[in-house]
N, C-alpha and C positions, 0 to 999 in steps of 0.2 A: 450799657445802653438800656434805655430804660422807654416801655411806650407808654400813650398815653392815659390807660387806663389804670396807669398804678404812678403812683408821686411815691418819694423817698418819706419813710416814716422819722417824727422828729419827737424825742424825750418820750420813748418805748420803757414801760417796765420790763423787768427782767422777770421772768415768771418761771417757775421751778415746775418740772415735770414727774412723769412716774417712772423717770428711766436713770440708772445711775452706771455713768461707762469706770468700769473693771479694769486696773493694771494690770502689769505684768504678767509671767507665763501662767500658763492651763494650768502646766505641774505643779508650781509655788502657792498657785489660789486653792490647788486643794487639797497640797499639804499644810496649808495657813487652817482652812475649814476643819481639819482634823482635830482644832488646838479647841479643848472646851473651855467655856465661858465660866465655868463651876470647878472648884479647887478642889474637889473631892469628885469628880465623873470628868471619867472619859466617851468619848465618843466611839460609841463599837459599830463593826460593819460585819454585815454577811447576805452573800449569794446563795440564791437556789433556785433551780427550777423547774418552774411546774411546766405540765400537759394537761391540758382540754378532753376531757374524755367524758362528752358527749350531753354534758352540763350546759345552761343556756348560762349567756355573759355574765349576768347580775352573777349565779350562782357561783360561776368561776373563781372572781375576784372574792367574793365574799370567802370561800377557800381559802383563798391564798391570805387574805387577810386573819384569817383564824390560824395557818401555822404559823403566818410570821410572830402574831403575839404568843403561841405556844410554843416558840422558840426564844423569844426573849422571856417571857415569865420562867422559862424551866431555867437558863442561866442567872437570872436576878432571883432565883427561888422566891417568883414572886406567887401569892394566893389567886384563883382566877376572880377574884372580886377587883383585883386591880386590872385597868385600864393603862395599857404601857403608851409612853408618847413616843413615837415612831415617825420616818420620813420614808415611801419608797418611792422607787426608779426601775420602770419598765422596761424590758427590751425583746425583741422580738427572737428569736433563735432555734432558725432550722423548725419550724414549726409547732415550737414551744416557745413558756415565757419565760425570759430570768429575771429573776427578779434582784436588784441590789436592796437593800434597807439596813436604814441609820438608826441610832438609840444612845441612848443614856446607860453609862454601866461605871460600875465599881470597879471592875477587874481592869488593868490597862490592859489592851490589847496590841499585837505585836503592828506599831502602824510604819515602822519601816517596812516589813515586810508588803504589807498590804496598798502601801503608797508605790512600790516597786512593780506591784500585777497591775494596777490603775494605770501606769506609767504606758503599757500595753498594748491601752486600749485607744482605739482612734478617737481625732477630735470630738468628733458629734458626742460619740460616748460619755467623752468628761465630762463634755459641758451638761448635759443631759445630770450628772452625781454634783457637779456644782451649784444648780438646780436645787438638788434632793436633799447635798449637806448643809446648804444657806437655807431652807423649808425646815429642818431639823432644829436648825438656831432661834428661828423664826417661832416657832411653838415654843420652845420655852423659857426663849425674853419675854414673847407678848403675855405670858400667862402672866410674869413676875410684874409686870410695867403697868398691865392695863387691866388686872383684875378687878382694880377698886374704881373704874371708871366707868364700867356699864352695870347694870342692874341684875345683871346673866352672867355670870364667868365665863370666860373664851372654852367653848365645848369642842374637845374632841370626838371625830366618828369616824373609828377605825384609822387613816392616816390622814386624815380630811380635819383642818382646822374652821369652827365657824366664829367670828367677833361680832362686835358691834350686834347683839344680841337682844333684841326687844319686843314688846309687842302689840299686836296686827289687830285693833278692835277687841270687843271687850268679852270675858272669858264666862263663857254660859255656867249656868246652874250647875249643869253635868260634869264640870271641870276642860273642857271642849273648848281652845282657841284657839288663835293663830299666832306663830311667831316669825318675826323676821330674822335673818342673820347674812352675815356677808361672808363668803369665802373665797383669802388668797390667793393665787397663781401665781408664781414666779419663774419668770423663763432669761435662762441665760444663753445669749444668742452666739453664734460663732464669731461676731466681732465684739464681744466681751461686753454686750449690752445688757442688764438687769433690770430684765423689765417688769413691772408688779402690775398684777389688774385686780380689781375685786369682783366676784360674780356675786348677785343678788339671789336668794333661797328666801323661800317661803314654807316653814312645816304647818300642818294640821297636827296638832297637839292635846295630848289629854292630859291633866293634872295625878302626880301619883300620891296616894296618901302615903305610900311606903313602898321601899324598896331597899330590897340586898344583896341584888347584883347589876351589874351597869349590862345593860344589854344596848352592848354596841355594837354586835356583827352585823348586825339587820337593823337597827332603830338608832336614830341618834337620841343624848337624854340631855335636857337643859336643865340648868338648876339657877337656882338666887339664894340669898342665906335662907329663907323661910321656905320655898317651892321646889317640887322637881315636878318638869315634865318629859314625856317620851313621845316624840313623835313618830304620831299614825300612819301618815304617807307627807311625801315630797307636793306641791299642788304649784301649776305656773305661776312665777315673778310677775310675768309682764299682767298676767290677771288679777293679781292678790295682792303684790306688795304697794305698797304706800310711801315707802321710802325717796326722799327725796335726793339729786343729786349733793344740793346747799341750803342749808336754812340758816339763817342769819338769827343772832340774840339769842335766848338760851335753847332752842331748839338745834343749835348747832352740831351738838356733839350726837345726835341722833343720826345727823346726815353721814352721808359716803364720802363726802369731801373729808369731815375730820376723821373719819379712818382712814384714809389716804395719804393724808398727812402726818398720823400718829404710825402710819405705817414704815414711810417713807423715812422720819424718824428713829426709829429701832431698829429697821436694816441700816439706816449709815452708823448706829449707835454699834452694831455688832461685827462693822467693816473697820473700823475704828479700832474697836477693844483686841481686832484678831491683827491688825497692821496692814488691812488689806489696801492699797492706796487707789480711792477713786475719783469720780467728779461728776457732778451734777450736772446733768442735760436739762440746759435752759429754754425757753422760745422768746424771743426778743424781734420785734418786727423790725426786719429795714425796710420796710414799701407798704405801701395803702390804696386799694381801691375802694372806692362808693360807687364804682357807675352799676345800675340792677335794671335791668328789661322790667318794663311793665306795659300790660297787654289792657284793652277793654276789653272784657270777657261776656261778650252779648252772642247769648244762642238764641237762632233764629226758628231752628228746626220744632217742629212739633215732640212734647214729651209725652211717652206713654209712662206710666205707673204699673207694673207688675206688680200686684198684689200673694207675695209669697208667708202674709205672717201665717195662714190657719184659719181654720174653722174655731178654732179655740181661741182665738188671742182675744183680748179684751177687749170689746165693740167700742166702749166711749173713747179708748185711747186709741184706738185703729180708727176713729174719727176725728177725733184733732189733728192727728198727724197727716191724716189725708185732706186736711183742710188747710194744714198750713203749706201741703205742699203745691196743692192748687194755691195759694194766696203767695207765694216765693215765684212760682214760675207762669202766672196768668199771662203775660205777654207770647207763651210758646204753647197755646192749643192744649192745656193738658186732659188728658184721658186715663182709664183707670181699668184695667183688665184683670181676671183671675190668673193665677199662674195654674199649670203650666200652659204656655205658648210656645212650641217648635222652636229651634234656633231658626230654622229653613222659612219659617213666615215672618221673622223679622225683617223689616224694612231697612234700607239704606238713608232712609230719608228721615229716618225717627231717631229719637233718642231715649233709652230705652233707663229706668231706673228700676230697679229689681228690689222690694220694699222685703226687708227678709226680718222673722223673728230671730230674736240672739238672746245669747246665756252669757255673752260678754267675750268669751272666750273665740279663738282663731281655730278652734280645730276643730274636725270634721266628721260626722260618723255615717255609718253605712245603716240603712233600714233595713230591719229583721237580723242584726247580724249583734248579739249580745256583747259587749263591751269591745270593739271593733270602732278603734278612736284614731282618727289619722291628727298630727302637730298640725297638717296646714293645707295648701294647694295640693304644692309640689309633694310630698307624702301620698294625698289621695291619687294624684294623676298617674305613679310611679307602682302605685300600691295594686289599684284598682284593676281588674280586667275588662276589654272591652266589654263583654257580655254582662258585666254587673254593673258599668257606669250608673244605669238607672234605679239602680238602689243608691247612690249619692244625691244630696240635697239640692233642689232645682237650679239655686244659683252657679252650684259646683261645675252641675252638669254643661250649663251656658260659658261657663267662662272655659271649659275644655275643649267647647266645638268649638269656640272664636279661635283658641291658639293652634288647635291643629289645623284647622281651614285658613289660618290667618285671613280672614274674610275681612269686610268692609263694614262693619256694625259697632257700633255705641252702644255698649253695654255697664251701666255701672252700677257696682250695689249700695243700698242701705242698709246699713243691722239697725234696726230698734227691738229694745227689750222691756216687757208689759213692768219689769222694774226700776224702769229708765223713770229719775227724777225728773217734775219740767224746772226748766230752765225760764228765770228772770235775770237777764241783762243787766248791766249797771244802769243803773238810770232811768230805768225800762219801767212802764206800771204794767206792762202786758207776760205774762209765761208762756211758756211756748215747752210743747210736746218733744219737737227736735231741735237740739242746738241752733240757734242761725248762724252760729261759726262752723257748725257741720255742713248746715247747707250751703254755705257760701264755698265751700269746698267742693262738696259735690256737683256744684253748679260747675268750678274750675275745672274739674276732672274733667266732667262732659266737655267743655270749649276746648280742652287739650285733647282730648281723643279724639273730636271730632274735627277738628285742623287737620290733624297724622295721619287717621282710619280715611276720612272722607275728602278733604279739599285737599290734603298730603301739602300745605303751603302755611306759608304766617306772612302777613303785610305788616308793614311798620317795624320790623325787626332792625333797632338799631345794633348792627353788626358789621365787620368790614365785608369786604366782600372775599370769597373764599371760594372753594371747591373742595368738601370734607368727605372722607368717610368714620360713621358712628360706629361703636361695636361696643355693646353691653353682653356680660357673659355669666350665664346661671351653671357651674359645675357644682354638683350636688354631691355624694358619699355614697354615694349607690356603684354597684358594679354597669351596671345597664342604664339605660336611659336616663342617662345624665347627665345629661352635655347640651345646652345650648345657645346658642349665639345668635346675635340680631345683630345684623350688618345693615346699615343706612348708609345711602351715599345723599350728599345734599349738598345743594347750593345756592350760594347765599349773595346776587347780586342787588344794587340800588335800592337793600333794607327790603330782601323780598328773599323768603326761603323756602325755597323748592325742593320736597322729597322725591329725589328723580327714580330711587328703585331702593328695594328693601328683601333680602329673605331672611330666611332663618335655617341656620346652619347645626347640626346635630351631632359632629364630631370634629375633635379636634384637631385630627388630619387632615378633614375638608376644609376648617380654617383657613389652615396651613396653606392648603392651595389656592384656595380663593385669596385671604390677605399673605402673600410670601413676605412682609414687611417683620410680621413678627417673628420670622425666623426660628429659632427652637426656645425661645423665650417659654417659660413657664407660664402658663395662665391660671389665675384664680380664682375663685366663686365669685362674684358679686364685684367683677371690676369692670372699668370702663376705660377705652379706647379713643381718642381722636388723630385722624392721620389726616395730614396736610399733604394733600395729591399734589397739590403745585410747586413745592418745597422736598416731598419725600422723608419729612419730620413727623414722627410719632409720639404722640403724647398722651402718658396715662396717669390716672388719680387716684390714690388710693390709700385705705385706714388700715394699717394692721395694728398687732400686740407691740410692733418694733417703732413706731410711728410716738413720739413723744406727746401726751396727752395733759393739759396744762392741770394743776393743782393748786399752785400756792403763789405767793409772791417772795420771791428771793429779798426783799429787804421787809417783810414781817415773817412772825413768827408767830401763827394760828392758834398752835397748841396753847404753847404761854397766852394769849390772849384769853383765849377759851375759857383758862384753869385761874387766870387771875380772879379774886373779886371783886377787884375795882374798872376793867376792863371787860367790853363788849366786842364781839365779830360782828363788826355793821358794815351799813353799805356805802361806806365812802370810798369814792371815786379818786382821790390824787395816787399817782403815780407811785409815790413811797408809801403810802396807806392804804391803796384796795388790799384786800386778804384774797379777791380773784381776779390778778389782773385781764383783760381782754373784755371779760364779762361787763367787769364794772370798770369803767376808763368817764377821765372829762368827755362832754360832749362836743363834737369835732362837726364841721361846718354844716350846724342845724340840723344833727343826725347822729343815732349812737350806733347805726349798723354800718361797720364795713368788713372786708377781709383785709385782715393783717396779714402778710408775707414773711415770713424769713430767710432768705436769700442765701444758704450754705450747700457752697461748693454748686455740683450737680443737682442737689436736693433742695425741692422749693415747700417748703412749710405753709399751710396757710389755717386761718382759723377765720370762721366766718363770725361776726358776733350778735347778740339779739339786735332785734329791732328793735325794743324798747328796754330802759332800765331794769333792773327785777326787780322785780317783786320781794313779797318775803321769802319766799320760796324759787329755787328754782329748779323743777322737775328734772330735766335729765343732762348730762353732758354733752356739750357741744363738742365735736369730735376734731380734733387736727387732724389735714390730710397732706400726703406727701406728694409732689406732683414731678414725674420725671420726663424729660425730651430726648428721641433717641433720631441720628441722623439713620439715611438707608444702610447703614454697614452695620449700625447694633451700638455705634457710641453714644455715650451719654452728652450731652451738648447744655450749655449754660440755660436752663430754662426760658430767665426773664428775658435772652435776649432773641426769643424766637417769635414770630408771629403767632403760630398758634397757641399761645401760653395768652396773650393779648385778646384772641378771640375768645377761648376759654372763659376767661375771668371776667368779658364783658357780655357771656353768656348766661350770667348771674339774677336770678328770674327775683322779683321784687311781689310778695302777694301773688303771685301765679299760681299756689298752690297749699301753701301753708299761711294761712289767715295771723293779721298780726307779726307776724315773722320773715325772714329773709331765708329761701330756700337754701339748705344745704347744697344744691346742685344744681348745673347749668342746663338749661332750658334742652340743648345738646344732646345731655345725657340721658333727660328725661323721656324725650323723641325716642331715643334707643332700646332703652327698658321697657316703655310702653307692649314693643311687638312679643315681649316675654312675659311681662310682667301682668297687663290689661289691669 
């Protein structure tokens, strides 16, 4: 059965993901891993392990990683000028680590014996050394395979491989740049899933004119045939890197997609040569929605301006920007105050924008307090003691009173930085200080907060009619306060949604009691919930490492494209020739955004796609998510045949919040996070 807002999808490519499912038993897979790829080295293993004795983390590992290579250099009598290539495998034990680790050796080692102790060891264990011995292989095909294809040769750091190696703007006088690299993960899951992800690294680097020992226990070193460099410190991805997710024509092989695929390549090339027998996890749409919510977004409320840049920031550009914000928003009274202002003297009736200097970056430091740098909110808020809140940055301090009073206020910030380029539009003769695709967001933010915080309703919501409860949930990695849940009940009759009550819950027992639905269910950081009160059906969404993430087209072949030189990775669209399918697909009834479904088993796949064709570039991955329905007793139940899967997906916000684009998430969810997230 199928409802109205999804039709059966018709001539779907087959699209190849980053997951490849594993035969046959634990024991066989990792006595196959055992077998080396190299006619002259065996694969050695050895356990040990360490105690923490009273060394902070970094120093820990950095230990441990210095005797494993002075355990393998003293058996390879190797000089400590060489750099061994290594795989390890952690485990926790009785209050120490053990450590497993993999290597390259001469001597055969006795591996009946040592396949016999593994045999031993429980599931989670294996799979955790199948892991560590497919990471082992993995280091050194890719050095053999993909040496001669990037500008950098694949660097090892300690057990840490980095590829796709290049660089980040352009290298000072002083020898001083940046470089990008991508590093590996591979995780083999207890249903024999292999799943690969790349994480994006950014070094700060110096140029070396010379060197005669690799210092790799502390520093990672890149080289090219002519350069070596040693990176100075690790600096944030999401601030520095440049790298895009796909670049089409010869910028291709730059991107994360052709690592992906050159990845995904060498592990089935090294499952292959060992007899390991697998199969490629496809995503193949059977269903298609187009229906997307879209809202006028006219705020009527009067805007103040909190002026948080400084006495320093640069008057001419702290005057354009305050000029264009009065010329965006002259229809709403705007006014213009110094900060600080009280949380406690803000109005219910105002909308509040908090104009903040920025360095670009998301994290947060304490005044007077010497390198004392928190990642982000949740750090500062977790970190902080009441008594010092006010040595955190004005806006910090504002967005902490809103969430613990959960009050009734419209607070939303700006970052602008005295280095911010202006911005000309296509087409445009006019520049402008701040994006107008920022403010057209900001303006959204505001009309979305102030629905939820202040009227708690939306008119013209085309939705069926319902009786829901929301639950978005922040579990953080902290011992202590770190747990919390934003429960929305709401309802949704004659295209009119009503937040009838909303708190915010701080542990996960209380949950428990308040929703009994979820029963002893696992809960995890950053998911979302919707329960259909009227039904007794629970339905949640979510991305992990196990969730299949599209990469290639199962009927081309990237690489070969890439490496021919008569052949281009461009952007055509047919079915047997996109190189990305979902991304790049024909244009379907006068629209290239929809969500694709793929309907397996219990498990409902879905991939939302851009709104508009791409570009030459396209920034980052669009994620698959996996969407399950459970009845009141804890069973899995056919998704698409539920109501709230229907609600769900025509809960799909169009320009509500992401300018040019089709929301990752349903208007639903976004309600829910809000009371967490502000």
């Amino acid at each position: 059965m199928s409802f109205d807002c999804t039709n059966p999808a018709q001539n779907m490519p087959i699209a190849t993901t980053n997951i490849l499912d594993i035969k046959g038993q634990t024991d066989d897979i990792v006595k196959a891993l055992f077998h080396s790829l190299h006619e002259d080295l065996y694969i050695g293993c050895k356990s040990k392990l360490f105690v923490k004795e009273g060394e902070g983390f970094v120093e820990f590992e950095q230990k441990i990683h210095r005797e494993i290579k002075a355990s393998i250099r003293k058996e390879l009598q190797l000089s400590n000028e060489i750099n061994p290539h290594y795989e390890w495998v952690k485990f926790f034990n009785e209050g120490a680590i053990e450590v497993y680790f993999f290597y390259l050796t001469h001597e055969k080692p006795n591996h009946e014996l040592l396949i016999d102790e593994i045999s031993l060891l429980n599931k989670q264990m294996k799979d955790r050394l199948v892991s560590g011995l497919l990471g082992l292989h993995l280091k050194t095909e890719f050095l053999e395979q993909a040496k001669e294809k990037y500008e950098f040769s694949p660097t090892y750091f300690n057990s840490e491989l980095y590829l796709s190696v290049h660089r980040s703007g352009r290298e000072k006088k002083d020898g001083t740049t940046y470089l990008e690299a991508l590093k590996p993960e591979l995780y083999f899951s207890p249903s024999q899933e292999l799943c690969f992800n790349l994480v994006k690294k950014v070094f700060r680097v110096n140029r070396l004119e010379a060197i005669t020992v690799d210092l790799d226990d502390t520093k990672a070193l890149f080289k090219t045939k002519d350069s070596k460099y040693i990176a100075s410190r690790e600096v944030s991805a999401t601030k520095y890197s440049k790298r895009k997710f796909m670049s089409f024509g010869d910028a291709f092989p730059a991107s994360i997609n052709y690592a992906q695929n050159l990845l995904s390549d060498i592990l089935q090339g090294i499952l292959n040569r060992l007899d390991i027998e697998f199969s490629v996890r496809h995503f193949s749409a059977t269903h298609v929605t187009d229906n997307f919510i879209s809202a006028d977004k006219v705020c009527t409320s009067d805007i103040v301006i909190i002026d948080n840049l400084g006495d320093d920031f640069d008057g001419a550009k702290k005057d354009k920007a305050l000029s264009q914000l009065y010329s965006e928003f002259e229809s709403s009274n705007v006014s213009v105050v110094q900060a600080p202002i009280p949380f406690e003297s803000l109005k219910e009736e105002h909308n509040y924008i908090v104009l903040n200097a920025s360095d670009g970056s998301s994290s947060i430091q304490r005044k007077g307090v010497e390198g004392k740098v928190f990642t982000g909110f949740w750090d500062a808020y977790r970190n902080t003691p009441i008594h010092q809140r006010e040595d955190l940055d004005y806006y910090t301090q504002l967005k902490i009173a809103r969430f613990e009073s959960q009050s009734a206020k419209v607070i939303q910030g700006l970052n602008f930085a005295e280095t911010d380029k202006e911005v000309k539009p296509r087409g445009s003769e006019v520049s402008y200080a701040i994006s107008p695709h920022k403010l057209n967001r900001i303006n959204s933010e505001i009309w979305l907060k102030r629905n939820v915080f202040i009227h708690r309703a939306f008119d013209e919501i085309d939705l069926p009619d319902a009786n829901l409860q929301l639950v978005y949930i922040r579990k953080l990695k902290a011992k202590k306060n770190n747990f919390f849940a934003s429960v929305v009940d709401v309802n949704i009759s004659s295209k009119r949604l009503v937040i009838e009550g909303n708190q915010l819950i701080k542990s996960e027992k209380r949950l428990a009691l308040e929703c009994p639905y979820f029963g002893d269910r696992q809960i995890h950081d950053d998911s979302f919930y919707l329960y259909d009160k009227d039904r007794a059906v629970l339905l949640t969404s979510y991305s992990t490492i196990r969730v299949p993430q599209i990469i290639g087209n199962s009927a081309v072949d990237t690489i070969s494209i890439s490496d021919s030189d008569e052949l281009v990775v461009n952007r055509q669209s047919g079915v047997d020739v996109s190189v990305l399918p979902y991304y790049l697909l024909p244009k379907e009834r006068k629209q290239y955004h929809h969500v694709y479904l793929q309907d397996v088993g219990p498990d409902l796949f879905y991939f939302v796609a851009p709104i508009q064709r791409p570009n030459q570039d396209i920034a980052k991955q669009n994620r698959v998510y996996n969407l399950l329905t459970f009845n009141a007793g804890g069973k899995l139940l056919s998704a698409l045949k539920q109501p709230i899967t229907h609600i769900f997906f025509s809960s799909f916000t169009e320009d509500i919040l992401r300018i040019n684009e089709v929301s990752k998430s349903s208007l639903l969810e976004k309600i829910a996070r809000l009371y967490v997230e502000n």
